[in-house]
C-alpha positions as CSV (number, residue, x, y, z in Angstrom):
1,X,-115.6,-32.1,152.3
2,X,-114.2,-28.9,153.9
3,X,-113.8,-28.9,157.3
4,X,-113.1,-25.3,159.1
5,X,-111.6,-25.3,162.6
6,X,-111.6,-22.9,165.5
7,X,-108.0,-21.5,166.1
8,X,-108.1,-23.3,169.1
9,X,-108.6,-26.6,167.7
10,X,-105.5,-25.4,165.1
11,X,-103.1,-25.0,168.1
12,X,-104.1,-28.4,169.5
13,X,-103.2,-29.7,166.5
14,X,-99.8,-27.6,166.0
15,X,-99.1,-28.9,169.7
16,X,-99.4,-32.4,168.9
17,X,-97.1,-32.2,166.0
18,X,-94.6,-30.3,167.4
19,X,-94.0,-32.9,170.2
20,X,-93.3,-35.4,167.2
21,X,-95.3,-38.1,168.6
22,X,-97.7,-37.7,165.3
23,X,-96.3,-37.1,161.4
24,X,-99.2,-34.7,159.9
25,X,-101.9,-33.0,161.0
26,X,-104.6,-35.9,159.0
27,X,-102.8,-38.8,161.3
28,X,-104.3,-36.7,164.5
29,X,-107.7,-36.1,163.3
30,X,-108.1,-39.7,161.9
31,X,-107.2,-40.7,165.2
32,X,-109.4,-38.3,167.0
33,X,-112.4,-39.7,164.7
34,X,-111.6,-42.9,165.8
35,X,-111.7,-42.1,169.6
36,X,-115.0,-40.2,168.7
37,X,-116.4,-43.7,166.9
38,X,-115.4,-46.1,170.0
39,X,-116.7,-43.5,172.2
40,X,-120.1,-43.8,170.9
41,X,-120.3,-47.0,170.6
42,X,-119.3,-47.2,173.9
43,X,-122.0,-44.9,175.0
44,X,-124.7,-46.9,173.1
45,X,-123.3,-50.1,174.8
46,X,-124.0,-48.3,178.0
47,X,-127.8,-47.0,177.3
48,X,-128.2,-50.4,175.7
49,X,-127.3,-52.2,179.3
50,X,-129.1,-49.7,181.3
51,X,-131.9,-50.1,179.6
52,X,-132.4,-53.7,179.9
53,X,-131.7,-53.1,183.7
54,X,-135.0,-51.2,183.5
55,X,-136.8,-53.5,181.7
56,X,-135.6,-56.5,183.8
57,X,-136.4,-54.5,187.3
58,X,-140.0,-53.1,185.7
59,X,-140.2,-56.7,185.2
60,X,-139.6,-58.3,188.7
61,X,-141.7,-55.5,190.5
62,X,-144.7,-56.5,188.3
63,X,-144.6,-60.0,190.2
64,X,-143.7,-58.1,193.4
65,X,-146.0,-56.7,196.1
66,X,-145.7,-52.9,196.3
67,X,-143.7,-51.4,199.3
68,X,-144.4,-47.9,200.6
69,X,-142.4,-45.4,200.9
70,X,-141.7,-45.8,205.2
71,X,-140.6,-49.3,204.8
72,X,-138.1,-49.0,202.1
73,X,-136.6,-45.8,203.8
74,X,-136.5,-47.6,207.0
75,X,-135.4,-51.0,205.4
76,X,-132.3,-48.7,204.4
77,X,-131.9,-47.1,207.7
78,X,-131.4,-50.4,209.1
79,X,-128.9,-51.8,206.5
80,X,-126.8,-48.7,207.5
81,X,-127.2,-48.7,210.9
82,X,-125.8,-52.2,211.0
83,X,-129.4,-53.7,212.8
């Protein structure tokens, strides 16, 4: 596989070597792939957990009455307000 990078992302890599934290330019894009792999798994994780918030709220509002739109706002007015 080739790989062609920006001249940007070639002095972000020249940067990190010279500062002699990493030995070659592969060691900082192996690392960078796996940042990129944890961080979508990460972000999977996440739309994984929201969306069983949804399904689990969809769920308790089907075997909840309905409440208009005047008494939840006001409902919130009062927890604010301290009442």
């Amino acid at each position: 596989m080739d790989i062609v990078l920006t001249p940007e992302q070639k002095n972000l890599i020249q940067a990190k070597l010279k500062t002699g934290k990493y030995q070659s330019s592969q060691q900082i894009i192996e690392i960078a792939l796996c940042l990129f792999d944890e961080y979508e798994q990460a972000e999977s994780e996440w739309s994984q957990s929201v969306k069983a918030k949804i399904q689990a709220a969809i769920k308790a509002s089907e075997s909840s009455p309905p409440v208009d739109g005047e008494t939840f706002v006001n409902g919130i007015l009062e927890r604010f307000s301290g009442e």
